[in-house]
CHARMM internal coordinates of N, CA and C (Angstrom, degrees):
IC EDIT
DIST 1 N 1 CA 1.4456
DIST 1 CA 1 C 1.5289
ANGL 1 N 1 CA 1 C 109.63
DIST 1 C 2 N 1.2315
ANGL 1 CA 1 C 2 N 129.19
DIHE 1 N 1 CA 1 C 2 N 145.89
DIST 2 N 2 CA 1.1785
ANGL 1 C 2 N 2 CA 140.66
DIHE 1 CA 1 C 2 N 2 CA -155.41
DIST 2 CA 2 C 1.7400
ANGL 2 N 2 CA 2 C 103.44
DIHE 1 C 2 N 2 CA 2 C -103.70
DIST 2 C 3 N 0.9788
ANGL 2 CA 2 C 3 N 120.74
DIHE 2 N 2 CA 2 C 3 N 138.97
DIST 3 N 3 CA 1.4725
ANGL 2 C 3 N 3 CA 126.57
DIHE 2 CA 2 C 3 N 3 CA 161.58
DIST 3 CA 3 C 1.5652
ANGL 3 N 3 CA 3 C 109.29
DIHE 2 C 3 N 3 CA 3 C -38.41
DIST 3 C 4 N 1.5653
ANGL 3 CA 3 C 4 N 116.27
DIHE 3 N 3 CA 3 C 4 N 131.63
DIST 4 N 4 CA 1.6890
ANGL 3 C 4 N 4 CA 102.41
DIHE 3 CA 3 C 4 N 4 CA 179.21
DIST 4 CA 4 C 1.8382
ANGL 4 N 4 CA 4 C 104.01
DIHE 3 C 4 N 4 CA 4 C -74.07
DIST 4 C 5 N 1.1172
ANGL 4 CA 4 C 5 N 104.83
DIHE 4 N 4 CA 4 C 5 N -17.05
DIST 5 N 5 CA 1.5200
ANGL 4 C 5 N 5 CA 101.14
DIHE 4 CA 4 C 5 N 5 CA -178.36
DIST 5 CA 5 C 1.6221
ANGL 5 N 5 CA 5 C 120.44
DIHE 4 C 5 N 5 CA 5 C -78.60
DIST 5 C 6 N 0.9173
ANGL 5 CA 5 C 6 N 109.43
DIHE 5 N 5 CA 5 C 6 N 1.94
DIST 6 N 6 CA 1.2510
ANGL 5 C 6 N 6 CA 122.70
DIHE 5 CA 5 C 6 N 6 CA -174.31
DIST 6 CA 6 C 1.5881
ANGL 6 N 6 CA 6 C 101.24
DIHE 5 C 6 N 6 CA 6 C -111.41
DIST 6 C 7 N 1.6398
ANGL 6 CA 6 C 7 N 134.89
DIHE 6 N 6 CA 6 C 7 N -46.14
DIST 7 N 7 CA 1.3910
ANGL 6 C 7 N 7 CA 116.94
DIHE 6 CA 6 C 7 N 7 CA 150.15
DIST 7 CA 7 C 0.9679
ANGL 7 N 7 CA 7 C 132.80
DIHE 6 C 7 N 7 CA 7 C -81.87
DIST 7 C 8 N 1.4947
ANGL 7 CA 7 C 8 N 131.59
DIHE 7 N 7 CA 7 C 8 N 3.03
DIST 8 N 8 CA 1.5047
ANGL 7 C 8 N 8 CA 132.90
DIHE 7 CA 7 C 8 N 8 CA 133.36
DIST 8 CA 8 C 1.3146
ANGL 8 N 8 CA 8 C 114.88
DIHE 7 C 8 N 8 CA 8 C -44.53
DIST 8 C 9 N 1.1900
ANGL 8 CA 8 C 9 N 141.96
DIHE 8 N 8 CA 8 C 9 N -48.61
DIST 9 N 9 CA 1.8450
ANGL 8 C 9 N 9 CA 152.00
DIHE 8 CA 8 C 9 N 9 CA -175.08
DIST 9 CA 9 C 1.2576
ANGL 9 N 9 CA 9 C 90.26
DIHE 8 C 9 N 9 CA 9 C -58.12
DIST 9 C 10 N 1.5921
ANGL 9 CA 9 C 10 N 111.05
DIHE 9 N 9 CA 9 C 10 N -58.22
DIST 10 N 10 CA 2.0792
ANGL 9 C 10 N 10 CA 115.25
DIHE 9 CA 9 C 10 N 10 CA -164.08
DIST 10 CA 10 C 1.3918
ANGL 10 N 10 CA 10 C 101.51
DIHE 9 C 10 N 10 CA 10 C -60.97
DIST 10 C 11 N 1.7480
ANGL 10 CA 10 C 11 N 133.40
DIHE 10 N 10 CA 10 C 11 N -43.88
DIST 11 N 11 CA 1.0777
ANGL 10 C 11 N 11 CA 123.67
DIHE 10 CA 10 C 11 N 11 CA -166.78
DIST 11 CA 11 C 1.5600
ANGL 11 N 11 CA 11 C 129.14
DIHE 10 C 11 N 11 CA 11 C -66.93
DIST 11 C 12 N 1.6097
ANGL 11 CA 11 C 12 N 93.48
DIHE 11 N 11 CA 11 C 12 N -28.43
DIST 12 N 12 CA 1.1753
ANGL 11 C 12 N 12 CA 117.71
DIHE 11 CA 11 C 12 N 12 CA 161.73
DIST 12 CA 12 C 1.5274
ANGL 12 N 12 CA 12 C 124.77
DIHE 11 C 12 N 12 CA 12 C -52.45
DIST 12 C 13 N 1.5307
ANGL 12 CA 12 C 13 N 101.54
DIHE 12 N 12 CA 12 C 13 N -67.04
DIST 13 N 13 CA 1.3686
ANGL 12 C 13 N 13 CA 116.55
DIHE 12 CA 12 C 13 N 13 CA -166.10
DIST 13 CA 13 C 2.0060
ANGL 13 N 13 CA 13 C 99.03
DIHE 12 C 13 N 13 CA 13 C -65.57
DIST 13 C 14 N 1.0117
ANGL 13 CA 13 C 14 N 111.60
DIHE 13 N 13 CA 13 C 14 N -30.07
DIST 14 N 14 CA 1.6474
ANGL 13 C 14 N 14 CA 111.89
DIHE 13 CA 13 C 14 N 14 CA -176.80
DIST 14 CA 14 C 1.4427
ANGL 14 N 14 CA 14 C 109.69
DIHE 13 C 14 N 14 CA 14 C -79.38
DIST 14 C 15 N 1.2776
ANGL 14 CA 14 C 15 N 116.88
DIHE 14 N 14 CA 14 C 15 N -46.67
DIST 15 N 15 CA 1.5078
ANGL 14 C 15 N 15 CA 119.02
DIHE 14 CA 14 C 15 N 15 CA 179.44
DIST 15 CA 15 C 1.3828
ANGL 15 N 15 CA 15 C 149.25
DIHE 14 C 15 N 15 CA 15 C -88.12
DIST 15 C 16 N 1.6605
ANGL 15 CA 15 C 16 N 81.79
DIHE 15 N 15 CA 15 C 16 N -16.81
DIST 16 N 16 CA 1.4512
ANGL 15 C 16 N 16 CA 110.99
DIHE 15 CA 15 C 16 N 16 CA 169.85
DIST 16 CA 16 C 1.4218
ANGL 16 N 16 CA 16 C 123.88
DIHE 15 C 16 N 16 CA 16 C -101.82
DIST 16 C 17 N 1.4397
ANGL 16 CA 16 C 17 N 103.25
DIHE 16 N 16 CA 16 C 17 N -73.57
DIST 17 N 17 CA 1.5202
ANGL 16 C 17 N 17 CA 123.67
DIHE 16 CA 16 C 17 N 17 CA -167.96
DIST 17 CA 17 C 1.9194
ANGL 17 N 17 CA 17 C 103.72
DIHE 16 C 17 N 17 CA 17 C -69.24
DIST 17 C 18 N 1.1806
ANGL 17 CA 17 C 18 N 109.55
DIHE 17 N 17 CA 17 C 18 N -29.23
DIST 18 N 18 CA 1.6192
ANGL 17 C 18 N 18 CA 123.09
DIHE 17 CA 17 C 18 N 18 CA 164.77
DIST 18 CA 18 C 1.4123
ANGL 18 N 18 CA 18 C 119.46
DIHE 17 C 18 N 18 CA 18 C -87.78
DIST 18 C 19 N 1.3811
ANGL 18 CA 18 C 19 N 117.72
DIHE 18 N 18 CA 18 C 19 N -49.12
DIST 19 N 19 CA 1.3311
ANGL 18 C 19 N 19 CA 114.77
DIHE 18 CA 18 C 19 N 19 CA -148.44
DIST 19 CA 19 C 1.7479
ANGL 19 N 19 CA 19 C 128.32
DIHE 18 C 19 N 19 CA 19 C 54.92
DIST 19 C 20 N 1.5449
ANGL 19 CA 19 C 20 N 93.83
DIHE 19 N 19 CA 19 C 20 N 26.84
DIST 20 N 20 CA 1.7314
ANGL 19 C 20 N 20 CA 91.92
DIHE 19 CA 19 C 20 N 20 CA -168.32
DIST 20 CA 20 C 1.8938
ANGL 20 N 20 CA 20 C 94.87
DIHE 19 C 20 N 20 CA 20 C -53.52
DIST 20 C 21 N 1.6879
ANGL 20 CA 20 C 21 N 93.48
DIHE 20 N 20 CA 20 C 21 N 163.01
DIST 21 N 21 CA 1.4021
ANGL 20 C 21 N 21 CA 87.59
DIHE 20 CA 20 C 21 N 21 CA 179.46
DIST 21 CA 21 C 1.8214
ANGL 21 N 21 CA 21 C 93.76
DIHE 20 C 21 N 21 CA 21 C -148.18
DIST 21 C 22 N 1.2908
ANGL 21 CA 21 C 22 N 112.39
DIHE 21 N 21 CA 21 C 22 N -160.90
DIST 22 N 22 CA 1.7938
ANGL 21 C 22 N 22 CA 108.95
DIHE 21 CA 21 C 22 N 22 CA -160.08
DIST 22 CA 22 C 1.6032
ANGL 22 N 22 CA 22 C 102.68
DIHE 21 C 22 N 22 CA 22 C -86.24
DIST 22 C 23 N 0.6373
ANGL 22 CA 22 C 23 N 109.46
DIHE 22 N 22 CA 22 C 23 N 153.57
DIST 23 N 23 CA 1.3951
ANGL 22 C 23 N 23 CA 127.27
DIHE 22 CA 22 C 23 N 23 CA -171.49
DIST 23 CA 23 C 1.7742
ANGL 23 N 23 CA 23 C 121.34
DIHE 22 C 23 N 23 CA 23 C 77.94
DIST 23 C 24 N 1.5595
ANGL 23 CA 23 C 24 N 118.62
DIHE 23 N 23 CA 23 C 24 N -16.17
DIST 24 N 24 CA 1.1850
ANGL 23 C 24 N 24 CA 129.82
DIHE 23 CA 23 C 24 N 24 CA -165.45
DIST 24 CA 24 C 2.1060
ANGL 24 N 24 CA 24 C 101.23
DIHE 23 C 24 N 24 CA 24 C -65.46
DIST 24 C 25 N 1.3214
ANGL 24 CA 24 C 25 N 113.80
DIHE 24 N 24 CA 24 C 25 N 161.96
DIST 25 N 25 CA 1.1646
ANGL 24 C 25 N 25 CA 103.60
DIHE 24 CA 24 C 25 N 25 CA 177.26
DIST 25 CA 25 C 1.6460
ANGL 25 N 25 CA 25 C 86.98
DIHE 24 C 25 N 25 CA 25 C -119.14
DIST 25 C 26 N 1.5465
ANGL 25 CA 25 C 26 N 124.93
DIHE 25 N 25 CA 25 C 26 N 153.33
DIST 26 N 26 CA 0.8980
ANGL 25 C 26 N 26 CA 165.04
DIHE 25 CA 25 C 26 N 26 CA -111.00
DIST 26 CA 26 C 1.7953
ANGL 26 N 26 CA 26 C 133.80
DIHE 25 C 26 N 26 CA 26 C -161.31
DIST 26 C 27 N 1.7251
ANGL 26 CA 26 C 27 N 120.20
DIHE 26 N 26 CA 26 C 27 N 55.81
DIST 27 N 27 CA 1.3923
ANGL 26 C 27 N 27 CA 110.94
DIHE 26 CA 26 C 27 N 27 CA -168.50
DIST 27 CA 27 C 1.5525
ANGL 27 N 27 CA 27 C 110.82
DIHE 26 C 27 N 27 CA 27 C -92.32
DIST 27 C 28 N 1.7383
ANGL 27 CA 27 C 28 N 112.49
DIHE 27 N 27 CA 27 C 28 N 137.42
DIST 28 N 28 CA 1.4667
ANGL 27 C 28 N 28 CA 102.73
DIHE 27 CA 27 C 28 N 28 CA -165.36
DIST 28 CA 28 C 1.8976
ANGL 28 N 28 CA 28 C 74.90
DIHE 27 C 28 N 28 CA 28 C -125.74
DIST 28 C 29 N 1.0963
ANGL 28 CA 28 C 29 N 112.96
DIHE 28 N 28 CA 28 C 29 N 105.67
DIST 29 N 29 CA 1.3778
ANGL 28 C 29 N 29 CA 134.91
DIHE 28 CA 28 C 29 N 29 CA 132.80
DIST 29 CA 29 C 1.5220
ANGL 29 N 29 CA 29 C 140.57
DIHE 28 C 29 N 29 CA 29 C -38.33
DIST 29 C 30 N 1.1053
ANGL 29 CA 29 C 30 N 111.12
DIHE 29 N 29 CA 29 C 30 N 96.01
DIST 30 N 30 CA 2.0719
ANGL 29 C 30 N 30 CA 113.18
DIHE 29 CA 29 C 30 N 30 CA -161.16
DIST 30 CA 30 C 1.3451
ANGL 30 N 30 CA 30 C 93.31
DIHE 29 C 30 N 30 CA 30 C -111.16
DIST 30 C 31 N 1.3459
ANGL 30 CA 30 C 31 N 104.54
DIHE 30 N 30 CA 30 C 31 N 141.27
DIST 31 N 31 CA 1.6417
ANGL 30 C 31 N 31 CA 105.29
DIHE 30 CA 30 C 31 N 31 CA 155.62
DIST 31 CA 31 C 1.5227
ANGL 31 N 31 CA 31 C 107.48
DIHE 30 C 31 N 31 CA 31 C -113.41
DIST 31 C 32 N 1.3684
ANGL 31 CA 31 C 32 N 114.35
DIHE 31 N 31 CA 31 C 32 N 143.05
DIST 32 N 32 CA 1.3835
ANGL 31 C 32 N 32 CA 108.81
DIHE 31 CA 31 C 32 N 32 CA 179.86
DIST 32 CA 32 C 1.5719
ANGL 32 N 32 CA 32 C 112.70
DIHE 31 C 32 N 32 CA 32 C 70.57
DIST 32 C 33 N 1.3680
ANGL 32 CA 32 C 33 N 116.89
DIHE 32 N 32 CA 32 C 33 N -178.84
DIST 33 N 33 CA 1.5558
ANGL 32 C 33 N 33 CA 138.74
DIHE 32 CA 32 C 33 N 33 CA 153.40
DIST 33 CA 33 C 1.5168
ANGL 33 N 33 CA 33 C 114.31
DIHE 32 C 33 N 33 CA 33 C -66.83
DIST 33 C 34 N 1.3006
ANGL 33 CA 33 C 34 N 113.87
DIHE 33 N 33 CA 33 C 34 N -51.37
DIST 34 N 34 CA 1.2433
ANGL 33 C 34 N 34 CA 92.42
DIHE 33 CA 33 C 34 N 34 CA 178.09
DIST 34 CA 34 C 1.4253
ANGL 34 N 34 CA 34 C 159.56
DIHE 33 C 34 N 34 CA 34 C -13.19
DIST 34 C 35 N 1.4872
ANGL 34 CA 34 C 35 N 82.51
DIHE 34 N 34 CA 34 C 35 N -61.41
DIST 35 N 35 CA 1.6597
ANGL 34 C 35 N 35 CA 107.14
DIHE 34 CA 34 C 35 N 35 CA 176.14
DIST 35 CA 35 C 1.1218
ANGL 35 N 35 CA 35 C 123.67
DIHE 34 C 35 N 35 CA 35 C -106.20
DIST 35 C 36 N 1.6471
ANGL 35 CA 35 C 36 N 106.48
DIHE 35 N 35 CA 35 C 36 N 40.94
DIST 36 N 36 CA 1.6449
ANGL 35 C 36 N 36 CA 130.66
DIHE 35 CA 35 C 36 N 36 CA 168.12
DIST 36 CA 36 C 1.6041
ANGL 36 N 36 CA 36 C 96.84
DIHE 35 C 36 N 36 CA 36 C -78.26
DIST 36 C 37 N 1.2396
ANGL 36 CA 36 C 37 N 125.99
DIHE 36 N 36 CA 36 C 37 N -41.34
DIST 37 N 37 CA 2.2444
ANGL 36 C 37 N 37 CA 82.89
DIHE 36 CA 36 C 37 N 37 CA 171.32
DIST 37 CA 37 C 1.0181
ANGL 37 N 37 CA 37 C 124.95
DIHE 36 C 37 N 37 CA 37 C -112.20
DIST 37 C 38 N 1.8351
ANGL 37 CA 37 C 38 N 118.69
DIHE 37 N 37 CA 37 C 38 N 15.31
DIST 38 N 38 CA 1.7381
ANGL 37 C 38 N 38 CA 113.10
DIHE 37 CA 37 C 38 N 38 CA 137.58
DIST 38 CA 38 C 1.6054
ANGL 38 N 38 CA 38 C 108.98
DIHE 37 C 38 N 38 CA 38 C -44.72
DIST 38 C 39 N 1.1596
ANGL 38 CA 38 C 39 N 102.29
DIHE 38 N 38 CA 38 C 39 N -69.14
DIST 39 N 39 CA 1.5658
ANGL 38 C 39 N 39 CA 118.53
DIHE 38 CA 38 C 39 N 39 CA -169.28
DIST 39 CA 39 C 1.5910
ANGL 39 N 39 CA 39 C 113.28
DIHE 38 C 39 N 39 CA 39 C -35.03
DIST 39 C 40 N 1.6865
ANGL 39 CA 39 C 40 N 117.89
DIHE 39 N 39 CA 39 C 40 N -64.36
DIST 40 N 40 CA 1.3722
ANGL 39 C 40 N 40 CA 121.86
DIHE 39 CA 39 C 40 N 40 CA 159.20
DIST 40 CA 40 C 1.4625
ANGL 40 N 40 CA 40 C 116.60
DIHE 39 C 40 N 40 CA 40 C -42.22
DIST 40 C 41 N 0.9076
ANGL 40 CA 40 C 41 N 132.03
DIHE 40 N 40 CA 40 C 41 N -51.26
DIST 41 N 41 CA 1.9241
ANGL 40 C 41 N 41 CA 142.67
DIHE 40 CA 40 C 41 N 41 CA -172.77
DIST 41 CA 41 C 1.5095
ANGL 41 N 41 CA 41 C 93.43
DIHE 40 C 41 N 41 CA 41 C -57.43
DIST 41 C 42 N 1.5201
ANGL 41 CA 41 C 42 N 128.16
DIHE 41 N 41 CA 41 C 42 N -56.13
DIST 42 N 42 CA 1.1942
ANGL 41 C 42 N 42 CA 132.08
DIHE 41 CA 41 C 42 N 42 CA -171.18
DIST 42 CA 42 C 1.1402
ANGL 42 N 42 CA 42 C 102.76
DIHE 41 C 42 N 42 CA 42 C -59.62
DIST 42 C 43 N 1.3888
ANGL 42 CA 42 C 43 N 110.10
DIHE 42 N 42 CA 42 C 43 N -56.94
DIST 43 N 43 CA 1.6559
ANGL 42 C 43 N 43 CA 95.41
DIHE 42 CA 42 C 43 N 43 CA -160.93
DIST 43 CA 43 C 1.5471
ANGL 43 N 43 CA 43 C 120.76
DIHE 42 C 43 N 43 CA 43 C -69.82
DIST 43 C 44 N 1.6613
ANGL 43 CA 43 C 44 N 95.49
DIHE 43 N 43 CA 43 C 44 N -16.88
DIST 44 N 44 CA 1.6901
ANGL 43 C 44 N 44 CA 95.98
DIHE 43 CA 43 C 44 N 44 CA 168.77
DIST 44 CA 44 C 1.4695
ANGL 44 N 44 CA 44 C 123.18
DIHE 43 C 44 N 44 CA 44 C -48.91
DIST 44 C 45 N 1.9098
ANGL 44 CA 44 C 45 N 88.18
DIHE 44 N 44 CA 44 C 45 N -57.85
DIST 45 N 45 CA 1.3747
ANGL 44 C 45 N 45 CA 74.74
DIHE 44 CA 44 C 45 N 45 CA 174.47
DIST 45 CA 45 C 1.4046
ANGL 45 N 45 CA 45 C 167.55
DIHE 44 C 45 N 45 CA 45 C -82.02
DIST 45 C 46 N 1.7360
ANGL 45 CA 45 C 46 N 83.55
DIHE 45 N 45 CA 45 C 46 N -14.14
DIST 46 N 46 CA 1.6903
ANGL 45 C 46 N 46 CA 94.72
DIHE 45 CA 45 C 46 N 46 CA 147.92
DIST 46 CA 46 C 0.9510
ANGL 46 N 46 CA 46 C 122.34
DIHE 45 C 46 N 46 CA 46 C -44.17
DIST 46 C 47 N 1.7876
ANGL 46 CA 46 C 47 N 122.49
DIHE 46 N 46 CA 46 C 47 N -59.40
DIST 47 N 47 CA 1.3371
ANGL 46 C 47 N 47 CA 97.15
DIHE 46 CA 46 C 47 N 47 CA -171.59
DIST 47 CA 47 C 1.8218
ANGL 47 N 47 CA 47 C 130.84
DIHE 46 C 47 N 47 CA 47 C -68.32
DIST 47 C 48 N 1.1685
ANGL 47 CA 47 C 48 N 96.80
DIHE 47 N 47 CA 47 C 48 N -37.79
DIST 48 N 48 CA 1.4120
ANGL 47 C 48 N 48 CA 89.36
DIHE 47 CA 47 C 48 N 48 CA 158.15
DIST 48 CA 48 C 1.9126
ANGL 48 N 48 CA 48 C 146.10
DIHE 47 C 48 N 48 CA 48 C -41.26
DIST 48 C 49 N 1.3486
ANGL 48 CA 48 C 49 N 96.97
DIHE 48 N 48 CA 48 C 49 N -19.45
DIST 49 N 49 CA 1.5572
ANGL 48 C 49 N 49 CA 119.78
DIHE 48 CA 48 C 49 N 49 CA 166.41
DIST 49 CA 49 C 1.7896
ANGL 49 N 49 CA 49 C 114.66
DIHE 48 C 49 N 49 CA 49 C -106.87
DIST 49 C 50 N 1.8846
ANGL 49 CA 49 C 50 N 88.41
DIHE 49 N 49 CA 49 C 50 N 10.10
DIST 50 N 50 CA 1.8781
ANGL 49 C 50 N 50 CA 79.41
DIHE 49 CA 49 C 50 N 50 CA 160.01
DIST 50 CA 50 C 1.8070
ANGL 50 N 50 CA 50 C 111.61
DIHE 49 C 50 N 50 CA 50 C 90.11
DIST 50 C 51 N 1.2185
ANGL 50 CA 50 C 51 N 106.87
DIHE 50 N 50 CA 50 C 51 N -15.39
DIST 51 N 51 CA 1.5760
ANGL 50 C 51 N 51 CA 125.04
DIHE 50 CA 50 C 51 N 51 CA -166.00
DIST 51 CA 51 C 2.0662
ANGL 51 N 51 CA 51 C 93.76
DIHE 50 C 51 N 51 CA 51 C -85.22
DIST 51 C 52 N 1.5404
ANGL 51 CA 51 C 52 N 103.51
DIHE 51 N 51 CA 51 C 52 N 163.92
DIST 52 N 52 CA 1.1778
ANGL 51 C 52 N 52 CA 118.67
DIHE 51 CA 51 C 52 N 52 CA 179.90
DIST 52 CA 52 C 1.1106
ANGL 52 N 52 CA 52 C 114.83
DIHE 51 C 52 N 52 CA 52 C -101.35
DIST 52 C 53 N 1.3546
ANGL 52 CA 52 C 53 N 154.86
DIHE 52 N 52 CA 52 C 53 N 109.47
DIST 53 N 53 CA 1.4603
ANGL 52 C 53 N 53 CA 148.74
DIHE 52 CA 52 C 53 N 53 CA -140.93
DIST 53 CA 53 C 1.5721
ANGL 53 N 53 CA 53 C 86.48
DIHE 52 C 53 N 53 CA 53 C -113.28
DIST 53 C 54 N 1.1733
ANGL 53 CA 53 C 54 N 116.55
DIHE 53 N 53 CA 53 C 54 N 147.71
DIST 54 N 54 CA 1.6931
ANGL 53 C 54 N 54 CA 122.53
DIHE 53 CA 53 C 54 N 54 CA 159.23
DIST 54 CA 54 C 1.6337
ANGL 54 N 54 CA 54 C 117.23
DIHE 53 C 54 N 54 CA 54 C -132.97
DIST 54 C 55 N 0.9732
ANGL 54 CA 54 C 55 N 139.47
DIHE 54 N 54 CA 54 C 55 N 80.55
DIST 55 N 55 CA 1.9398
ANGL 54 C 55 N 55 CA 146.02
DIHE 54 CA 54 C 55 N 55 CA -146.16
DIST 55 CA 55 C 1.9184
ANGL 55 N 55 CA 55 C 83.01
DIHE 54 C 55 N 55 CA 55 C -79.56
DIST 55 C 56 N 1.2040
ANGL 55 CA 55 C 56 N 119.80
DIHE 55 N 55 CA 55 C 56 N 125.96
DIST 56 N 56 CA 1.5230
ANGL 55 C 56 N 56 CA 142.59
DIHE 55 CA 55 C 56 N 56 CA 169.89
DIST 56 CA 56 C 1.2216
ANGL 56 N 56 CA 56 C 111.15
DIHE 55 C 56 N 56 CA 56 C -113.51
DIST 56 C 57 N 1.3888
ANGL 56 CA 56 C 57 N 134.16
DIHE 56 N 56 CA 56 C 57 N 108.82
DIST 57 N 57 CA 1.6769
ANGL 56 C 57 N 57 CA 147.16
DIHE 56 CA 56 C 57 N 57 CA -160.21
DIST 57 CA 57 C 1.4220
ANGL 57 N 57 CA 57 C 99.48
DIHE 56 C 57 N 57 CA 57 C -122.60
DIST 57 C 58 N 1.3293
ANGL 57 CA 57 C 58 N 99.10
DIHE 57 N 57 CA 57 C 58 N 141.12
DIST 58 N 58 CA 1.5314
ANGL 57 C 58 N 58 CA 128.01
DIHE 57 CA 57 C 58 N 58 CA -144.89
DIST 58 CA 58 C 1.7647
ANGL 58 N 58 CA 58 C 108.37
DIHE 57 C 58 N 58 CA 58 C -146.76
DIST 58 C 59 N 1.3142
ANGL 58 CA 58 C 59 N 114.31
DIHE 58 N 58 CA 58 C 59 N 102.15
DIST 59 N 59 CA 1.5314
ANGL 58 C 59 N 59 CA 93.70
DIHE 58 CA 58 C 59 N 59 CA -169.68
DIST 59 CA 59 C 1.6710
ANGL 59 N 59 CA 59 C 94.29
DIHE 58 C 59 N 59 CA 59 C -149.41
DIST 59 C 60 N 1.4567
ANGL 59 CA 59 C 60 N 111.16
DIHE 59 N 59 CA 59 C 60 N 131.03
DIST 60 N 60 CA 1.4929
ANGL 59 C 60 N 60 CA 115.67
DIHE 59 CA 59 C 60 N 60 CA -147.47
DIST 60 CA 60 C 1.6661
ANGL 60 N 60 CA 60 C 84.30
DIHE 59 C 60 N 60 CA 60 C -107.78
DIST 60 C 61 N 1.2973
ANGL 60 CA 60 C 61 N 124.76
DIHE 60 N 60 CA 60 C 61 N -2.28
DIST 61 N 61 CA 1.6687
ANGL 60 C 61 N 61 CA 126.29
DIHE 60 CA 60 C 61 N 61 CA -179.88
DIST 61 CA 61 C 2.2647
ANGL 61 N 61 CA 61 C 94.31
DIHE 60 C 61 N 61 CA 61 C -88.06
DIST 61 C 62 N 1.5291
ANGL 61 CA 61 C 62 N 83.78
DIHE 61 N 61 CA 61 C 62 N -57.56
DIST 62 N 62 CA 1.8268
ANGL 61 C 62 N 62 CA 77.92
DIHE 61 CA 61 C 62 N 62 CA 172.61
DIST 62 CA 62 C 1.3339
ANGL 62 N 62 CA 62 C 121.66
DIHE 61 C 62 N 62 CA 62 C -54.77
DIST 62 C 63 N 1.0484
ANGL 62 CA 62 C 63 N 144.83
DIHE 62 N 62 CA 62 C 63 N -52.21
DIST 63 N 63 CA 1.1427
ANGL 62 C 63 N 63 CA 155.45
DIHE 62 CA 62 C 63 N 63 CA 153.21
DIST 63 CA 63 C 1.6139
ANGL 63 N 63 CA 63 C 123.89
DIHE 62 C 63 N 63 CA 63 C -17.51
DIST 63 C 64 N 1.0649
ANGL 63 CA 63 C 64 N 94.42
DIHE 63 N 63 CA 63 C 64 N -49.48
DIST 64 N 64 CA 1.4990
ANGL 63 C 64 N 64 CA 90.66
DIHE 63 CA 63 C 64 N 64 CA 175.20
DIST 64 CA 64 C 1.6898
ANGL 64 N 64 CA 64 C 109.57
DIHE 63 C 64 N 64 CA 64 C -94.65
DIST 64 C 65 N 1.4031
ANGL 64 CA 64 C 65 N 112.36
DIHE 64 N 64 CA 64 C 65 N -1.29
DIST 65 N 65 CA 1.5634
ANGL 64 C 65 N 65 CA 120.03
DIHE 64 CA 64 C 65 N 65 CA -178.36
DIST 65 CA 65 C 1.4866
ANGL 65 N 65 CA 65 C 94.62
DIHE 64 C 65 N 65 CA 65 C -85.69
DIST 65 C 66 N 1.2898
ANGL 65 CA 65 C 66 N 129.15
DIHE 65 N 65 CA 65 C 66 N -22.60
DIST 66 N 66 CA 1.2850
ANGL 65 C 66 N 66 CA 123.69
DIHE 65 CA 65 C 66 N 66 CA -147.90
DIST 66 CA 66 C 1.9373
ANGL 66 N 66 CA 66 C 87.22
DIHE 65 C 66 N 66 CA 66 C -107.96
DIST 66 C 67 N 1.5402
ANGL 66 CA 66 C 67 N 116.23
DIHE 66 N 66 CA 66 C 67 N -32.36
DIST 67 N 67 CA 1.4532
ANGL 66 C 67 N 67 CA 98.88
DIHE 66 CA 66 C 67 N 67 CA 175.84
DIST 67 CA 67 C 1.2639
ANGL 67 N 67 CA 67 C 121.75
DIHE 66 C 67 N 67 CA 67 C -74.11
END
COOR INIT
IC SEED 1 N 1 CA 1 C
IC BUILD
């Protein structure tokens, strides 16, 4: 279960600060772990408003493991 403050932020950020709406597609960009349950919260709530969520992971520790 997710922090409610953390899908309070998503409901916000989707309905407000976006206005995403149904059919729209949707990229939620993470850096790190951290912001693994912004990221989940978001994508809820897109989907719940019908929108296509796509989660894009970003990790500057892999990155340099991988050069």
């Amino acid at each position: 279960m997710l922090d409610p403050r953390w899908e309070q932020l998503a409901e916000i950020l989707v309905n407000y600060s976006t206005t995403t709406s149904s059919g729209e597609r949707v990229l939620i960009s993470m850096m790190e772990t951290d912001t693994w349950p912004l990221a989940r919260a978001v994508h809820a709530a897109a989907i719940r408003v019908g929108a296509f969520p796509h989660i894009e992971f970003q990790s500057t520790l892999l990155q340099r493991d991988l050069m």
